[in-house]
mmCIF file of the C-alpha atoms, coordinates in Angstrom:
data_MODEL
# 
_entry.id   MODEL 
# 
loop_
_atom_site.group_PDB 
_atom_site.id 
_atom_site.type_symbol 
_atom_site.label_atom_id 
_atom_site.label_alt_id 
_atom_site.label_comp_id 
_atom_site.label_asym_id 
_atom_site.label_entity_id 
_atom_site.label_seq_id 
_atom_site.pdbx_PDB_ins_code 
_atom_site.Cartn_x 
_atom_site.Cartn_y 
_atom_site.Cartn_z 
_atom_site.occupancy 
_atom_site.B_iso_or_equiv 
_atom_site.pdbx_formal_charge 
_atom_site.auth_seq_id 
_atom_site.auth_comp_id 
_atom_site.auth_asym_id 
_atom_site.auth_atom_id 
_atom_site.pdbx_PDB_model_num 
ATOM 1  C CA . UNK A 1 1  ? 56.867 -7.567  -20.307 1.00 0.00 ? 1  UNK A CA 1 
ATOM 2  C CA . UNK A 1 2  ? 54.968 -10.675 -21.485 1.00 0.00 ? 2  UNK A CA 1 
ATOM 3  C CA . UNK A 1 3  ? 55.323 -12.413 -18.410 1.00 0.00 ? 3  UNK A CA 1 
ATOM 4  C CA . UNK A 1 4  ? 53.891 -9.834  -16.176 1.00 0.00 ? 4  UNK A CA 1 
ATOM 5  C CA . UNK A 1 5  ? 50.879 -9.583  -18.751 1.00 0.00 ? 5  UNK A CA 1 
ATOM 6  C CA . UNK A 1 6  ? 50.412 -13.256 -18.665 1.00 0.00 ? 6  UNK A CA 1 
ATOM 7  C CA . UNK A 1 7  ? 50.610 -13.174 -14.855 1.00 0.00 ? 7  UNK A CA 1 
ATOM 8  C CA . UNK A 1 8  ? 47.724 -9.900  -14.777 1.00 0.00 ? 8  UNK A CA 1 
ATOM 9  C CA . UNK A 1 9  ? 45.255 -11.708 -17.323 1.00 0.00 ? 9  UNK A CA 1 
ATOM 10 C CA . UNK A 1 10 ? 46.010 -14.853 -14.733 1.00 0.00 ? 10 UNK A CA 1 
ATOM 11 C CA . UNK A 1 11 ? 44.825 -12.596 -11.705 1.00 0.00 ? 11 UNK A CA 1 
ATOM 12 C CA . UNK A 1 12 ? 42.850 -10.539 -13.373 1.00 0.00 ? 12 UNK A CA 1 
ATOM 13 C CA . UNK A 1 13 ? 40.289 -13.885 -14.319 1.00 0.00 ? 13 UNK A CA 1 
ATOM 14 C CA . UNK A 1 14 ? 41.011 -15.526 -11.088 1.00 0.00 ? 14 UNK A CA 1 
ATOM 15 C CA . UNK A 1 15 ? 39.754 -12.538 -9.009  1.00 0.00 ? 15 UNK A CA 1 
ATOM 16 C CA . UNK A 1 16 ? 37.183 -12.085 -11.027 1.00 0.00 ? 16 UNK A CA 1 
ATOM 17 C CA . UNK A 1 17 ? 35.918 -15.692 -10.421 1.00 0.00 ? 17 UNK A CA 1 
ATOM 18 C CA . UNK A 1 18 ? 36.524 -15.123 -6.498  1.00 0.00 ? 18 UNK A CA 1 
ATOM 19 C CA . UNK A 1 19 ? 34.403 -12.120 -6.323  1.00 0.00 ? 19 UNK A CA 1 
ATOM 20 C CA . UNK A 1 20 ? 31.803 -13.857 -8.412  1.00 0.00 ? 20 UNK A CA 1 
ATOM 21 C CA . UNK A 1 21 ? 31.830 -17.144 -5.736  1.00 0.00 ? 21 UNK A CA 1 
ATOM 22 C CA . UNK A 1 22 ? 31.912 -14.950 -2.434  1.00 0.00 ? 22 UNK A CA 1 
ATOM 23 C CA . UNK A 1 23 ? 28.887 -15.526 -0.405  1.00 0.00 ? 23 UNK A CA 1 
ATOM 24 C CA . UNK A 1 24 ? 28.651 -12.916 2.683   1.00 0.00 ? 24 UNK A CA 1 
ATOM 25 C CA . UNK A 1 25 ? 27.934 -14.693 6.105   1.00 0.00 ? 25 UNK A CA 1 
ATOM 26 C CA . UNK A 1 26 ? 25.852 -13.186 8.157   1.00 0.00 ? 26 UNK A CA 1 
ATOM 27 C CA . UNK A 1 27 ? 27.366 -13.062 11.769  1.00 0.00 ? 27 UNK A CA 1 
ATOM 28 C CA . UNK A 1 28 ? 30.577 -11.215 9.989   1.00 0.00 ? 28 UNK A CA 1 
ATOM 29 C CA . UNK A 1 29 ? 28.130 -8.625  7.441   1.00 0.00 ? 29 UNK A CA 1 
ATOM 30 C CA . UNK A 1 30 ? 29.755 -5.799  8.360   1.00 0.00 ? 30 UNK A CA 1 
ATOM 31 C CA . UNK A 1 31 ? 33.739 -6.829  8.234   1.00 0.00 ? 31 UNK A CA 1 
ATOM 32 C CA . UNK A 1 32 ? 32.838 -9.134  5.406   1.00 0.00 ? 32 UNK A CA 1 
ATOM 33 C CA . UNK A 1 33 ? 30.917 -5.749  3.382   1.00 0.00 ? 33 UNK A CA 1 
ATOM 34 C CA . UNK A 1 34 ? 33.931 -3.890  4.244   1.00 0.00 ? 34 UNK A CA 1 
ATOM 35 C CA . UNK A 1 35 ? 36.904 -6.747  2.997   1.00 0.00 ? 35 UNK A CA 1 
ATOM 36 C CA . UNK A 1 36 ? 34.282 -7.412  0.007   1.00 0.00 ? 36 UNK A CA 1 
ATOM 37 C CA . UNK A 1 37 ? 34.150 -3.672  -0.932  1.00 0.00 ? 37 UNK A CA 1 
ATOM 38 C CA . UNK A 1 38 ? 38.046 -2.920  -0.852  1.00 0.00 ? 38 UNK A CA 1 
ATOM 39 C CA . UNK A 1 39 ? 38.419 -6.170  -2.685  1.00 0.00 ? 39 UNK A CA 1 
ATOM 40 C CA . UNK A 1 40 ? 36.130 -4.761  -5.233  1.00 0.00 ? 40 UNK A CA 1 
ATOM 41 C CA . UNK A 1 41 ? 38.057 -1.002  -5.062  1.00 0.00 ? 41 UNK A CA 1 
ATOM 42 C CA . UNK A 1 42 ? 41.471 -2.612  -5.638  1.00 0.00 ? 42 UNK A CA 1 
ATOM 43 C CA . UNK A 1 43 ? 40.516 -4.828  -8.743  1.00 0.00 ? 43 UNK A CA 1 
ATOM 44 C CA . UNK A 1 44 ? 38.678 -1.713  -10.356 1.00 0.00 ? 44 UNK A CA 1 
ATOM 45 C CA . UNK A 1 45 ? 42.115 0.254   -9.888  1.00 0.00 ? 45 UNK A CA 1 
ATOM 46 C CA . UNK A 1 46 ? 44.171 -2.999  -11.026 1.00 0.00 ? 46 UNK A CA 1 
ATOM 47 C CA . UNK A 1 47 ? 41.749 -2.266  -14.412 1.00 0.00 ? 47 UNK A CA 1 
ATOM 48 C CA . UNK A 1 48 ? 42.111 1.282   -14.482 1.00 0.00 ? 48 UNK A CA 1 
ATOM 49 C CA . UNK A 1 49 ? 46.092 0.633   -14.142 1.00 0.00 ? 49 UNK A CA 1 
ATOM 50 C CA . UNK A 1 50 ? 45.983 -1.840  -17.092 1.00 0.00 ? 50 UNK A CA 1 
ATOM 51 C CA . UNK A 1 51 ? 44.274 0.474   -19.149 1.00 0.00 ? 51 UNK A CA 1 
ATOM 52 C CA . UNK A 1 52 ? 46.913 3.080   -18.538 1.00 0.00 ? 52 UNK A CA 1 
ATOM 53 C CA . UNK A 1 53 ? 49.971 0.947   -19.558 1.00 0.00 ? 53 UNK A CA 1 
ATOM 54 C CA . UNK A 1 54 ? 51.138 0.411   -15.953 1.00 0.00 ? 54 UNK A CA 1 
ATOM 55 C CA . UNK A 1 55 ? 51.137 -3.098  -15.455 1.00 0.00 ? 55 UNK A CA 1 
ATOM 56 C CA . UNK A 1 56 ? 53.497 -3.268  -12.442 1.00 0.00 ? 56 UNK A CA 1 
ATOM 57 C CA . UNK A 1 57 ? 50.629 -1.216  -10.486 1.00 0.00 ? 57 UNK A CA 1 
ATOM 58 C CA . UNK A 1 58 ? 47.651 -3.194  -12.282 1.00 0.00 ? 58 UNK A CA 1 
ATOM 59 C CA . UNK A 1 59 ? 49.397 -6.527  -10.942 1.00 0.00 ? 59 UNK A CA 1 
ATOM 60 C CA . UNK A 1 60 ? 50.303 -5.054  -7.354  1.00 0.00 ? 60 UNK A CA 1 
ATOM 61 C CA . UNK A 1 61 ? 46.520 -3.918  -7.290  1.00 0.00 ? 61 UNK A CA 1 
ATOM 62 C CA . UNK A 1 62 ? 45.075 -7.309  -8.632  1.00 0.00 ? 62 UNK A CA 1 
ATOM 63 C CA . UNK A 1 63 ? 47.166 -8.951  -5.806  1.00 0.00 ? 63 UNK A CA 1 
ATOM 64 C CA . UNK A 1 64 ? 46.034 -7.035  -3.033  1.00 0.00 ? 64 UNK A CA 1 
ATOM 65 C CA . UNK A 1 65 ? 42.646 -7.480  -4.379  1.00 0.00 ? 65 UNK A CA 1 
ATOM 66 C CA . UNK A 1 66 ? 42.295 -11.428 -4.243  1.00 0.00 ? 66 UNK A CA 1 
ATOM 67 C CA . UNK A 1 67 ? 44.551 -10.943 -0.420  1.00 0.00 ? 67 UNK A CA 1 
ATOM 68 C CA . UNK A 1 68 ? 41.409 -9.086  0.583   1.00 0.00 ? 68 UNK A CA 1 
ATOM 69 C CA . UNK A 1 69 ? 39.218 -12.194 -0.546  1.00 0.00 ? 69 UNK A CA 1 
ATOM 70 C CA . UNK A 1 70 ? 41.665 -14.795 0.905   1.00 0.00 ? 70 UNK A CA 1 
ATOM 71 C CA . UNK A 1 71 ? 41.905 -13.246 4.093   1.00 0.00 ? 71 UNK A CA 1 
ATOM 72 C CA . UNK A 1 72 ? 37.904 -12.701 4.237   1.00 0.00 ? 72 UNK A CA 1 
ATOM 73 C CA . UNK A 1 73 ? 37.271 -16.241 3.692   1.00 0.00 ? 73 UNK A CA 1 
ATOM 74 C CA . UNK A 1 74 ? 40.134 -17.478 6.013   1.00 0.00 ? 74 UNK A CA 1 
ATOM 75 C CA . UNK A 1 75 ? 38.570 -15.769 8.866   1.00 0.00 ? 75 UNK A CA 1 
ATOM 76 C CA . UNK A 1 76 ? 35.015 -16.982 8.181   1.00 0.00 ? 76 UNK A CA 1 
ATOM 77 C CA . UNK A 1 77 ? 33.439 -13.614 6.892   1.00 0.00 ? 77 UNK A CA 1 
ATOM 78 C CA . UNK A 1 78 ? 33.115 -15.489 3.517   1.00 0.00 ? 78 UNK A CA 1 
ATOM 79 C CA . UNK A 1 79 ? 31.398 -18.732 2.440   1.00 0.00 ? 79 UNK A CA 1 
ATOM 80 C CA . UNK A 1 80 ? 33.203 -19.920 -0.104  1.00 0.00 ? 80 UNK A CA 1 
ATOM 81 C CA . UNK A 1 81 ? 32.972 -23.611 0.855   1.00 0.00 ? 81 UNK A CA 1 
ATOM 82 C CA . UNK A 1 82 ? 36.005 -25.557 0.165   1.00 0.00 ? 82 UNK A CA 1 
ATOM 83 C CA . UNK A 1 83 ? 37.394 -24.294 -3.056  1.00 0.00 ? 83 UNK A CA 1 
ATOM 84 C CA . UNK A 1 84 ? 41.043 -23.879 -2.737  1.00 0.00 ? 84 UNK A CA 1 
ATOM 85 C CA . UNK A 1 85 ? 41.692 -23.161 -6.373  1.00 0.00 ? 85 UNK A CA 1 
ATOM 86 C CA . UNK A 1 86 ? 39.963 -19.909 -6.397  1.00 0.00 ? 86 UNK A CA 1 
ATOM 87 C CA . UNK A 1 87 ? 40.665 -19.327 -2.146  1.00 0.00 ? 87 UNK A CA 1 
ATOM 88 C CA . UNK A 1 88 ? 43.545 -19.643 0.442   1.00 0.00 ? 88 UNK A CA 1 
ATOM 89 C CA . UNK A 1 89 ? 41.094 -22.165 2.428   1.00 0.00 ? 89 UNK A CA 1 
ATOM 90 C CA . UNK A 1 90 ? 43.092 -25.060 3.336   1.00 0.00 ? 90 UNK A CA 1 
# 
């Protein structure tokens, strides 16, 4: 049980951090909104999850969260210049 906490407070400030960082480019607005926005849906459930007690669903939801920002900024749609500690960018 304490690793899977350790691992959610892990994701849960490293997603945080990515949403923060993500700058929208322009050419890609509408598939970068859309990415951005269920990025943003799936780390409010990962919360809402927590505060329940189920962690196994907070941690799926926190993952699939920052997958949403990776993939955005591997295909361009995000600016997130060449941080690959916070991003899947290199």
């Amino acid at each position: 049980m304490q690793q899977i906490q350790q691992k959610l407070a892990k994701y849960f400030e490293l997603t945080s951090k990515a949403i923060e960082k993500v700058k929208i480019v322009e050419e890609h607005r509408k598939q970068a909104e859309d990415l951005l926005d269920l990025a943003k849906r799936y780390f409010s459930d990962a919360k809402h999850f927590e505060s329940k007690g189920d962690l196994v669903n907070a941690y799926g939801a926190v993952v699939y969260a920052h997958a949403f920002l990776d993939a955005g900024a591997r295909l361009g749609f995000f600016d997130v210049g060449s941080d690959n500690k916070l991003f899947m960018v290199d």
